[in-house]
N, C-alpha and C positions, 0 to 999 in steps of 0.2 A: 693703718690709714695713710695713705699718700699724702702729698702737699694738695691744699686748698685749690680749688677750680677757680679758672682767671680766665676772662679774656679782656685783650685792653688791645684801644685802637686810637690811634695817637694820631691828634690834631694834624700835627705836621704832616705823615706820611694814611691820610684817611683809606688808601687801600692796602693796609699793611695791619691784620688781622695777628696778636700774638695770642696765642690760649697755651694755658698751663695746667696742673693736676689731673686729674682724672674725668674723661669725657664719658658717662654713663647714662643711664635712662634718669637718673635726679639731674644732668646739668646740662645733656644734651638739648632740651628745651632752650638756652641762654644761648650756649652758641648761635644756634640756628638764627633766634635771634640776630647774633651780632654778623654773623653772616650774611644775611639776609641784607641790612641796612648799610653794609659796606659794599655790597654790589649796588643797592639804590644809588649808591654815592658815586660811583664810578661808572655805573651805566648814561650813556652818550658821550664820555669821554676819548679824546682820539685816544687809539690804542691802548682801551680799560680792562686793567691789568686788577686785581684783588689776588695779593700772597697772605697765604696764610701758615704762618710760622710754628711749628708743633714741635719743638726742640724742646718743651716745655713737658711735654704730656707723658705722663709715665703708666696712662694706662687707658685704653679706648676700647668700649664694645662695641657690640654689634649696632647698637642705639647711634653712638656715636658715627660709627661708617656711615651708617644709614644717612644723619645728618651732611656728612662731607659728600657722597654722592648726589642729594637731595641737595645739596646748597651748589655744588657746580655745574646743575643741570637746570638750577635755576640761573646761574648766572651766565650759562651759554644762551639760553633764549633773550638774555636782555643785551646780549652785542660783549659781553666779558670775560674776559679768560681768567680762570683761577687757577694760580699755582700753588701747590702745596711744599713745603719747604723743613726741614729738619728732623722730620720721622723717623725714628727710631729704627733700626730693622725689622723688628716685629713689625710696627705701625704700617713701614713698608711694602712687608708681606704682603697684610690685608689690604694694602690700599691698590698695589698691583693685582690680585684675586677682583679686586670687582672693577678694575678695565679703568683706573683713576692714573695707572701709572705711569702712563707717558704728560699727566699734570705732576710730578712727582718730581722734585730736585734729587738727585742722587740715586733717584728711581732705578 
């Protein structure tokens, strides 16, 4: 079992999404969530920016993709850009395969 699923979004920096352990069909739900409410947050801001930091996540399915395609297609209709930030290689891979990865640091 990996570490514990996390996402934490921090007063100070409200478009600065961290998530940690394992993003799968039991916590992709929460994400999405936290996703979602961080682009509310950021939506009408000059140049609103939502990073979301996965340095953390040791393990992401297809539920999970799902969620991160689905969460920056929701936040490009509301005026936001999402960048995705510390992906693993693998994370990478996947996240380049479904056309995420010019959002992608180190992409």
């Amino acid at each position: 079992m990996g570490q514990p699923f996390a996402v934490v979004r921090s007063a100070n920096d409200p478009g600065r999404v961290v998530v940690s352990g394992e993003v799968d069909i039991h916590t992709a739900p929460e994400l999405r969530g936290s996703l979602c409410r961080a682009v509310e947050v950021a939506a009408g801001a000059p140049a609103a920016v939502v990073t979301v930091d996965l340095s953390s996540v040791n393990f992401i399915d297809v539920r999970g993709l799902r969620i991160l395609v689905a969460a920056e297609a929701y936040a490009w209709v509301r005026g936001v850009r999402m960048l995705f930030t510390g992906a693993s290689p693998g994370a990478r891979r996947l996240i380049r395969i479904t056309g995420l990865s010019l959002r992608v640091d180190g992409g």
